[in-house]
C-alpha positions in Angstrom: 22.8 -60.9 -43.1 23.7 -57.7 -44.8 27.2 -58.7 -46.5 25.3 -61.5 -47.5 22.5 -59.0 -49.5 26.1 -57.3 -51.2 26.2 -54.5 -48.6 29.4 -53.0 -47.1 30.8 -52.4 -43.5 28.5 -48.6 -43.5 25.5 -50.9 -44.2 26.2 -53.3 -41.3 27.2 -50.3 -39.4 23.9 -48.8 -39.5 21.7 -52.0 -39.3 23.8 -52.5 -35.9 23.2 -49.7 -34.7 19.2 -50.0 -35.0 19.7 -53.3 -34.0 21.2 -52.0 -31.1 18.5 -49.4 -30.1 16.3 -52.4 -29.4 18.5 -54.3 -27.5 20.6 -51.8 -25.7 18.4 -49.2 -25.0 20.0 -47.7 -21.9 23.3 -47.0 -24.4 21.6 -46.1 -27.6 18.0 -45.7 -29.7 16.3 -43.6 -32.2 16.0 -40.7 -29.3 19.8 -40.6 -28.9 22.7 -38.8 -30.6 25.4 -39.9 -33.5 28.5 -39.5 -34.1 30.4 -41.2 -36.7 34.6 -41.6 -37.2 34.9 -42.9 -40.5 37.9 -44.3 -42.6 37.3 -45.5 -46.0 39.8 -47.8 -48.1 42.3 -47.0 -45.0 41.9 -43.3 -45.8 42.8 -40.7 -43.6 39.7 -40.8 -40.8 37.2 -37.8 -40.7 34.1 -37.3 -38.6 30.2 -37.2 -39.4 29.3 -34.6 -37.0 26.2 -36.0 -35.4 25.8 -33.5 -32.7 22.5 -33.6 -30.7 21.5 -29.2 -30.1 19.5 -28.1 -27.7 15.6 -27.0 -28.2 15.3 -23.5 -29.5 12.9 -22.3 -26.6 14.7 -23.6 -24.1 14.9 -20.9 -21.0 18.6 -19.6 -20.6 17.5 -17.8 -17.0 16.1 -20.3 -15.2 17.0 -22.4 -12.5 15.4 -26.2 -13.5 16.2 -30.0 -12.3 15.9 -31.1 -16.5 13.8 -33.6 -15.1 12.4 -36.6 -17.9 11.5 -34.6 -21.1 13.7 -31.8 -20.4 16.5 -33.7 -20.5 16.4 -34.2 -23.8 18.1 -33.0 -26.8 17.2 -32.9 -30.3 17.6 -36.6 -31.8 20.3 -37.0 -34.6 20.9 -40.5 -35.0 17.7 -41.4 -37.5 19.4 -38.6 -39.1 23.0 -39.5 -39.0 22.1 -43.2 -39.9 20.3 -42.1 -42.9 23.0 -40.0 -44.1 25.9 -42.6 -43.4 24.0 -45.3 -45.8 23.2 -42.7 -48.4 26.5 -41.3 -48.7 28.5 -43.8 -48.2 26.5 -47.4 -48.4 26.7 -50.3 -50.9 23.4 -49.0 -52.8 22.5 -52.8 -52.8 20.5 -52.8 -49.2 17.7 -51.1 -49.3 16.9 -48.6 -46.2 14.5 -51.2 -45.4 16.2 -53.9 -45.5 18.6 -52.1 -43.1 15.6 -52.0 -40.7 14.7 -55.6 -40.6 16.8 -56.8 -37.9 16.2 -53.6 -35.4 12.0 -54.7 -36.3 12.2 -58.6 -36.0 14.3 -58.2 -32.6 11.6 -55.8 -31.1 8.8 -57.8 -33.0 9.7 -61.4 -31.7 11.3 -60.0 -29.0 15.2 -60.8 -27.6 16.5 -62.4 -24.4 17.5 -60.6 -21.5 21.4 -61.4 -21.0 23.1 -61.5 -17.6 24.7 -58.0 -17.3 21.2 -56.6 -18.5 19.5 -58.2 -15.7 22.0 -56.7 -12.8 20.9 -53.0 -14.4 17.5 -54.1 -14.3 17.9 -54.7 -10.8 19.6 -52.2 -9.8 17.1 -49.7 -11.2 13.9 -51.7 -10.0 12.3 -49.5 -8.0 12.6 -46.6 -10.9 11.4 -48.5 -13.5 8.2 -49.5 -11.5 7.3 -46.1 -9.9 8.0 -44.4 -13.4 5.0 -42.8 -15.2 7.0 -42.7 -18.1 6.3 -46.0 -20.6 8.8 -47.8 -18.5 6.6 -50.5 -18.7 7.4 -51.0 -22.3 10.8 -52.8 -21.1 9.1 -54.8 -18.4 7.5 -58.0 -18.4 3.6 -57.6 -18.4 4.0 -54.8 -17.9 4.9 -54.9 -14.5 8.1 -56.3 -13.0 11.8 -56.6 -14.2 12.8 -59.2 -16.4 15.4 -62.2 -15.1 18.3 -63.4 -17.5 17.0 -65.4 -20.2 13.4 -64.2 -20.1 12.2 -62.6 -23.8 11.3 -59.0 -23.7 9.4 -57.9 -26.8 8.3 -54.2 -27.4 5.5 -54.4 -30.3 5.3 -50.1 -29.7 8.9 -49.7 -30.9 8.1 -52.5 -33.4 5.2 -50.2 -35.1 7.4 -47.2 -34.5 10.7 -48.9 -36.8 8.2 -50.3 -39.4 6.9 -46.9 -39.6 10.6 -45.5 -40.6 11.2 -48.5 -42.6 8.7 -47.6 -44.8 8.4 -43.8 -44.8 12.4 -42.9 -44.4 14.2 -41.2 -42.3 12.5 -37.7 -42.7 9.4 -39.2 -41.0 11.2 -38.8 -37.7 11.7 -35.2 -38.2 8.7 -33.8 -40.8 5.9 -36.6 -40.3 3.8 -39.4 -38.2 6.6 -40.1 -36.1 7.8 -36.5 -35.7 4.4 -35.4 -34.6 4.1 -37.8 -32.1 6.9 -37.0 -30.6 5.9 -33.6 -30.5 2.1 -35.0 -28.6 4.8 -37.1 -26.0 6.7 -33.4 -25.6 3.9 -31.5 -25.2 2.1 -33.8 -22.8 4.8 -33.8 -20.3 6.5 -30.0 -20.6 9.1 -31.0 -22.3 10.9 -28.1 -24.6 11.4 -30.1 -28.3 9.5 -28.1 -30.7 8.0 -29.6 -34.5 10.0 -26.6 -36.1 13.0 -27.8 -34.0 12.8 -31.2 -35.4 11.4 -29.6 -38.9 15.4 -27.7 -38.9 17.5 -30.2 -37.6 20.6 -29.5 -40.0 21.8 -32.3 -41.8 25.3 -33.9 -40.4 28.5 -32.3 -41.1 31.7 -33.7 -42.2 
């Protein structure tokens, strides 16, 4: 769909990899980390330092399990993404446009595939005793999907529609980021608005 707008392999790239954070969210997502190895017009290959850093407050003395929202790091990849298709995209495909695939998969919802079902399964009882929106990939609500069963997540939906139309920086300096911040705060986690507010820009 993208080649055919007159984008390039970065475009695709980058539509893929939203796609993906709908689809494979156990390996990837807009809460994840980046990192790009890039070789243009067989070039010599060079990096896009995506690295994820760790909240400034977090407590260097401490002994602590990192349970849930203290596992996590600072999110790069809206970032990284964003940077990829503005540096290096076609500057046909809109950022958008980019987005429409990740939003129509988590809109109309995709269909649970056999390996996805066996990870399902074998995390059952997690997903059902968690208190943390792991309902969000259930059916209803309330049990594991079963290969070939849809799974549609309207929350993500509002969320990617959100970035679609705002950019990338709402993730770090606006609705979205302040959410984020309400989630963190909520459940102890350690991310910080000025944390997301700095994030540095990726590094070649």
């Amino acid at each position: 769909q993208i080649f055919l707008k007159g984008g390039n392999a970065i475009d695709v790239a980058v539509a893929v990899s939203f796609a993906l954070g709908v689809t494979e969210p156990a390996m990837s997502g807009l809460g994840g980390g980046t990192q790009v190895l890039l070789s243009l017009n067989n070039g010599k290959p060079f990096t896009i330092n995506g690295t994820t850093l760790s909240p400034a407050n977090t407590p260097t003395n401490i002994i602590d399990t990192l349970t849930y929202h203290r596992r996590s790091t600072i999110p790069s990849t809206v970032k990284v993404l964003d940077y990829l298709w503005r540096n290096y995209g076609s500057g046909k495909v809109t950022w958008s446009e980019l987005l429409e695939p990740a939003i129509a998969l988590s809109e109309n919802g995709f269909a649970v595939g056999k390996f996805r079902e066996k990870v399902y399964k074998q995390y059952e009882d997690k997903l059902l005793k968690s208190n943390f929106n792991m309902s969000f990939f259930l059916i209803d609500g309330n049990r594991i999907p079963i290969e070939g069963e849809i799974i549609k997540q309207p929350i993500l939906a509002s969320t990617l529609k959100r970035l679609a139309k705002f950019g990338a920086n709402d993730f770090y300096t606006g609705t979205i980021a302040k959410d984020i911040i309400k989630d963190m705060e909520t459940h102890n986690g350690w991310i910080s608005i000025s944390d997301l507010q700095n994030f540095p820009e990726p590094k070649e």
